[in-house]
N, C-alpha and C positions, 0 to 999 in steps of 0.2 A: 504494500500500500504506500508506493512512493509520495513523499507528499504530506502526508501524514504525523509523521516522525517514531520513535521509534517506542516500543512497549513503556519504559521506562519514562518516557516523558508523559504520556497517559498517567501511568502510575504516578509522578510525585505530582500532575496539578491532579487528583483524586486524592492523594493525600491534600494537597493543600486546601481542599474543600470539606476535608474531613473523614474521609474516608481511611479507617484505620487497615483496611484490605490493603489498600493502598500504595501506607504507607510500611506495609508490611513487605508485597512484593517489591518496592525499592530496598529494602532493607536484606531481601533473598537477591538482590541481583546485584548489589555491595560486595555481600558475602560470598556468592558463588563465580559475577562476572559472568553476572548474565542479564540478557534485556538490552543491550549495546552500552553495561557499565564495567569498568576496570574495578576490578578486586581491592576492598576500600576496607577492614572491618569496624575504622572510628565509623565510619558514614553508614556502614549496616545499623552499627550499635546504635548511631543515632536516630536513624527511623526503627528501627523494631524498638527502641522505647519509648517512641511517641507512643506507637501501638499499647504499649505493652503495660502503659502506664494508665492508658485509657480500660485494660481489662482485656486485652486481645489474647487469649491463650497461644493461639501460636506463638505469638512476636515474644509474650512471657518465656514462651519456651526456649525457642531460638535463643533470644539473648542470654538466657543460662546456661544455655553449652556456649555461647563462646567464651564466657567465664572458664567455664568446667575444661576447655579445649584450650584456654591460657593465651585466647589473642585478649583478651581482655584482663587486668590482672583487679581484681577482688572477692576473692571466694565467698565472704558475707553475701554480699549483692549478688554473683550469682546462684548461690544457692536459694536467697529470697525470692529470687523470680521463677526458678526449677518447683520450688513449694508451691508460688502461688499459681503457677502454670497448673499442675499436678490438682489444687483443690478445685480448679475449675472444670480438670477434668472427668473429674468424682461426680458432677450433675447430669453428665453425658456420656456414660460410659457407652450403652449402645451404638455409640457411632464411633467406627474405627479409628479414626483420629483421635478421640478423647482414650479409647482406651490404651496406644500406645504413646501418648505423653502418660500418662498412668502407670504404666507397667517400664516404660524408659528404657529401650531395650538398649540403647547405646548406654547405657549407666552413668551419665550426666551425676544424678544426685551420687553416685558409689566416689566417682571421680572426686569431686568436691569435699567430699565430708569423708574422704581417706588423707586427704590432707589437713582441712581444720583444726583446731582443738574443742571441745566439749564448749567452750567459751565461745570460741567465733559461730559452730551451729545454732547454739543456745539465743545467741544474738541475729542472726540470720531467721529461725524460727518466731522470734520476737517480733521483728521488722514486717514478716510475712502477715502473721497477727493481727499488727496492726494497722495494715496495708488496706487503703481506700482507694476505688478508681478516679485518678481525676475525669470531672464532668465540664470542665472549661472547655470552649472550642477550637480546635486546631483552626489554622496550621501553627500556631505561636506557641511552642515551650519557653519558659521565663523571659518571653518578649523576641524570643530568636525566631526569624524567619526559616521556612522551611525552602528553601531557594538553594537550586541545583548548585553543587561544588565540584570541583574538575570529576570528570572521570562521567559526565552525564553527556550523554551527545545526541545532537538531534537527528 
């Protein structure tokens, strides 16, 4: 669909209208380098936690394995999102997705919490707790625009 532009440019004005879907497949096509995006994982991490912060299971997901995968470094936070991913998928088990963030076959959470101490999961488990979605409207996190950064191409 010449003309058009490419997957990813769809995806982040859907994110910037609010669409957490959205801003999720920008944040797989960061991560994976794909969509016509270069392999970026600040720029994944930063759209799957728009998502992820809005309550988006997946994006929760994702962004705790790349904690647990060590592109990102704070095992508190990623385990807090691997939790919160996991209780959301406790209301959906029936549908395949939910039950394999559930069941974790790649062992995200084994990874994480074979490193922490009793203290940092205790802490992470806490965070998770008391963890509310935000209901503010994209595209703005703390006033930051959601506007393409190298590696997006039309």
């Amino acid at each position: 669909m010449a003309g058009y532009g490419t997957a990813s440019t769809w995806f982040l004005k859907s994110c910037q209208l609010g669409s957490v879907t959205g801003c999720h497949n920008i944040g797989v096509g960061y991560e994976n380098a794909e969509h016509g995006l270069q392999k970026n994982y600040l720029e994944a991490a930063r759209f799957y936690r728009v998502a992820a912060e809005r309550g988006y299971m997946q994006s929760q997901y994702n962004l705790g394995s790349m904690y647990a995968n060590r592109y990102l470094s704070d095992d508190v936070e990623g385990l807090k999102w691997l939790l919160l991913s996991q209780k959301a998928a406790s209301s959906c088990l029936g549908q395949p997705l939910c039950k394999w963030v559930r069941d974790d076959p790649p062992g995200h959470v084994a990874k994480l919490t074979g490193r922490m101490s009793a203290v940092e999961i205790q802490a992470a488990e806490a965070q998770a707790a008391a963890w509310h979605p935000q209901r503010d409207g994209l595209p703005f996190v703390s006033g930051e625009s959601l506007s393409p950064r190298p590696g997006l191409k039309d």
